[in-house]
DRENTIRO-771175 format. One line per field, with one value per residue (C-alpha): x, y, z; residue in three letters; residue number from 1. Coordinates in steps of 0.001 Angstrom, whole numbers, padded with zeros to 6 digits. Example, Ala and Ser with C-alpha at 12.3 -4.5 7.8 and 13.67 -1.06 7.14 Angstrom:
BEGIN
x	(012300,013670)
y	(-004500,-001060)
z	(007800,007140)
r	(ALA,SER)
k	(1,2)
This chain:
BEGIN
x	(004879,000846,001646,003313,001227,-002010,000026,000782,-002742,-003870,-001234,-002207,-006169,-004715,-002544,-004665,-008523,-008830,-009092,-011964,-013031,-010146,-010851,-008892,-008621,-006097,-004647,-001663,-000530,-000772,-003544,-005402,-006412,-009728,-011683,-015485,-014445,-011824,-008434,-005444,-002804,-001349,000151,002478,005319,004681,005351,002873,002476,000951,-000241,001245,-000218,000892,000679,003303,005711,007734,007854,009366,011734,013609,012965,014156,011310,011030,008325,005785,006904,005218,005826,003219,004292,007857,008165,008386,005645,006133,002869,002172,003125,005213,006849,006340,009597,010940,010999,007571,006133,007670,005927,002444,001552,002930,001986,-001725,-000834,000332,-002310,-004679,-003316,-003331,-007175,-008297,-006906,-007919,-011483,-010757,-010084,-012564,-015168,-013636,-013885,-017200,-017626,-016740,-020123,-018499,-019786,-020895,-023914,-025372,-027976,-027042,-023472,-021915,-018809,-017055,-018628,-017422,-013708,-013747,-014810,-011788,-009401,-010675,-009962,-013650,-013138,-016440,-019985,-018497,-016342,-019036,-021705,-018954,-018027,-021545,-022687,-021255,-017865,-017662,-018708,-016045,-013684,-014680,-014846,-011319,-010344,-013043,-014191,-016996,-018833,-022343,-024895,-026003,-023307,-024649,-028181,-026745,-024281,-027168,-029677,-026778,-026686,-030126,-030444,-033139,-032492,-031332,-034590,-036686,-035218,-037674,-038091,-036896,-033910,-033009,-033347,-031515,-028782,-028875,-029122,-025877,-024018,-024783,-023964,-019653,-017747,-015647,-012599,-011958,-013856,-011506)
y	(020000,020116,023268,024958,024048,025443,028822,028827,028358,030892,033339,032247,033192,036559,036812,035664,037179,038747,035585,034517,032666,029967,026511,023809,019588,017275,015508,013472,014430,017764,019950,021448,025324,025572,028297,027371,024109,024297,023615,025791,025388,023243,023645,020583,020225,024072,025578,026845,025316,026887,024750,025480,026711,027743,031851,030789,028959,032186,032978,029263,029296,032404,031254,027034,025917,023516,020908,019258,015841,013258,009352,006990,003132,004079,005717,010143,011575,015199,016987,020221,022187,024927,025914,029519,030909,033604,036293,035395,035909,039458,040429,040254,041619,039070,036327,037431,037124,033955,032663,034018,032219,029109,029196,030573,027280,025286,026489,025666,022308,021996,023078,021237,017624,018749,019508,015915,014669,012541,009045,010256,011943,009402,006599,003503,005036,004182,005609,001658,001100,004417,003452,000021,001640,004367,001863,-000082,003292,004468,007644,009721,008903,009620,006587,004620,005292,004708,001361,000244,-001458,-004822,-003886,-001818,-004945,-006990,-004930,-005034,-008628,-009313,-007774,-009080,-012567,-012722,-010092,-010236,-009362,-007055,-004569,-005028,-003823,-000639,000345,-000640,001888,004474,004602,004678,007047,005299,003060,-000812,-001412,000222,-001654,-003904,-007009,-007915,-006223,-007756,-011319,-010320,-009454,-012362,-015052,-012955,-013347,-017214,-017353,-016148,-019203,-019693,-017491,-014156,-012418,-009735)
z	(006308,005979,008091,005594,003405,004247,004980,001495,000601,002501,000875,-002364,-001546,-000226,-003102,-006335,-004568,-007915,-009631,-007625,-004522,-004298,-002878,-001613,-001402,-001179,-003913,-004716,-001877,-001738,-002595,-005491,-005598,-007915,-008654,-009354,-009436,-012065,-010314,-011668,-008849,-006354,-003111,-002396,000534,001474,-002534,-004493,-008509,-011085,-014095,-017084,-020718,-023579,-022422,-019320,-022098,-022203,-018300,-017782,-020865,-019137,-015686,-015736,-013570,-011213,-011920,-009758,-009478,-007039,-006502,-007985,-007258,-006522,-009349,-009926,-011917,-013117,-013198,-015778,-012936,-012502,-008871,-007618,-006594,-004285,-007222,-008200,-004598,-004800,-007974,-007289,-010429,-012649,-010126,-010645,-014824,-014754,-012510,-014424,-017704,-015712,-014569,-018195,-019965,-017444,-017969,-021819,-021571,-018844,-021643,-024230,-022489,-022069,-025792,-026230,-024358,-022061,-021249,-017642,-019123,-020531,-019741,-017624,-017238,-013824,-012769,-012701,-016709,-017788,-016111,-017668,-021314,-020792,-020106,-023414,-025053,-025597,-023982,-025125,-027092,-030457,-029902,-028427,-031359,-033733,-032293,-031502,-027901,-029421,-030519,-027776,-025380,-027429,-026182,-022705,-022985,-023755,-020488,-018448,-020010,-017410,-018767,-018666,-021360,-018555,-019398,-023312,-022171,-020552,-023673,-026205,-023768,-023409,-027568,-027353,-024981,-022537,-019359,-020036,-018589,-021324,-023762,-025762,-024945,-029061,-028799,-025949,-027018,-029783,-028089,-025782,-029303,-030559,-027141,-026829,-030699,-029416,-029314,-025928,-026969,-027219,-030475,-031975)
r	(UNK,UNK,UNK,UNK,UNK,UNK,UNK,UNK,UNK,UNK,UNK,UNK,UNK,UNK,UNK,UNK,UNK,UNK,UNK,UNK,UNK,UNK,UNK,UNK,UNK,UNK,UNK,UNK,UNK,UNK,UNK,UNK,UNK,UNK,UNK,UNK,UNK,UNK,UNK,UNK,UNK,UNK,UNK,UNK,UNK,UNK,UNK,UNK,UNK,UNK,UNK,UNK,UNK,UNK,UNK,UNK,UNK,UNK,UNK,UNK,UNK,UNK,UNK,UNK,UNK,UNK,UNK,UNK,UNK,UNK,UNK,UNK,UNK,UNK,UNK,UNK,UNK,UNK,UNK,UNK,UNK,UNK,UNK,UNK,UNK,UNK,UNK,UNK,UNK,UNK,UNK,UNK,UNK,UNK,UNK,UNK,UNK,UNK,UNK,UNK,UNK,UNK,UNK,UNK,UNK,UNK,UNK,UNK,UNK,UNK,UNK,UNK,UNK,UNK,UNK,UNK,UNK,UNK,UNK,UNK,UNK,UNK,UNK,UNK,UNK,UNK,UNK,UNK,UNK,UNK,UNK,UNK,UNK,UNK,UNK,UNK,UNK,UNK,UNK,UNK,UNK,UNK,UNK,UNK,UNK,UNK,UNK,UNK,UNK,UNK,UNK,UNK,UNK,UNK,UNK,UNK,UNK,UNK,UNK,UNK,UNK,UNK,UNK,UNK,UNK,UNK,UNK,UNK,UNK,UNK,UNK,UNK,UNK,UNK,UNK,UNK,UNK,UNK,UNK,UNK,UNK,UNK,UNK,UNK,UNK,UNK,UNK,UNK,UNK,UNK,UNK,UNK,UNK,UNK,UNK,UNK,UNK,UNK,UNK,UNK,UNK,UNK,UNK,UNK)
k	(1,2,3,4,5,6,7,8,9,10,11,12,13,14,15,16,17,18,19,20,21,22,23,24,25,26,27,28,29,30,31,32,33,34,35,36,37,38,39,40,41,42,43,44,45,46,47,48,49,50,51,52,53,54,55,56,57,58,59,60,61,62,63,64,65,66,67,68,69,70,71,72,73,74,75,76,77,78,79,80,81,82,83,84,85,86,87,88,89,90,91,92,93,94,95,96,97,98,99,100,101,102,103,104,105,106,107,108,109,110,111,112,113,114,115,116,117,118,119,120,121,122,123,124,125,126,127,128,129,130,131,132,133,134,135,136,137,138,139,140,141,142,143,144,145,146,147,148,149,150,151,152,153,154,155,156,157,158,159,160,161,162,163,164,165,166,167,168,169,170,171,172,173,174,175,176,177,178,179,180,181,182,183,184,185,186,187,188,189,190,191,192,193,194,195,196,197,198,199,200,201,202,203,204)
């Protein structure tokens, strides 16, 4: 099967040049096609996928497509992506089109996310807090200045009771914009009085 499969890459770079220099890496399973880093297809059990936007809606209202669908904990999860068929193959033109749709709204919800100012960016911000904070539902720094580094630690908190006031420093210098370190030395007792102040259980 993986032989297939990177034969179908490599017709898809011959195929869809014009969009670009086309990459490859597995994932779920299969493997993602990006262009500058912005993936737009995948290649999975020897078929190519095309994501789907709202410029393809027509294409796969006359066409019944067959969806992307992989198993995640022994259960099927159908991806936004739409299977590449025999006819399609043969029309090169419209293959192009549609891939073309598919990287361009990619790129605008790639810039979009980015619009949001993602957590990543900021100060203190490992990759494990910023998972922890999306799981809480603080997904971006609009959420996390609304919210404030002790709400937001609250939050945390109730999933993680051993939280330490560690993980306060770093949210307080990621609002702040400078390294827990930096913080000053007032602020941080502060923080540690109001931490020792929480009774026991859960705050909400």
């Amino acid at each position: 099967m993986k032989k297939l499969s990177y034969a179908r890459i490599y017709k898809s770079q011959e195929y869809l040049a014009s969009l670009g220099t086309i990459r490859y890496r597995s994932l779920f399973g299969g493997y993602s096609l990006t262009v500058d880093d912005t993936v737009f297809a995948m290649v999975a059990s020897g078929e190519l996928y095309l994501r789907a936007c709202e410029q393809s809606a027509q294409y796969c209202v006359k066409h019944s497509p067959v969806w992307l669908t992989f198993i995640k904990r022994g259960r099927p999860v159908v991806l936004n992506y739409y299977q590449v068929n025999d006819t399609l193959w043969q029309n090169q033109q419209q293959l192009v089109s549609l891939s073309r749709y598919s990287l361009d709204a990619a790129l605008k919800e790639k810039q979009s996310r980015f619009a949001q100012h993602r957590l990543r960016g900021l100060p203190n911000m490992t990759f494990h807090l910023e998972t922890l904070l999306n799981e809480a539902g603080i997904k971006d720094e609009s959420t996390l200045r609304m919210l404030g580094a002790k709400m937001c630690w609250l939050k945390l908190r109730q999933v993680n009771p051993a939280l330490t006031v560690k993980i306060l420093y770093a949210l307080e210098g990621a609002i702040g914009g400078i390294h827990e370190a930096a913080l000053p030395a007032i602020r941080r007792q502060e923080l540690v009085e109001w931490v020792s102040s929480l009774t026991p259980e859960p705050v909400y």
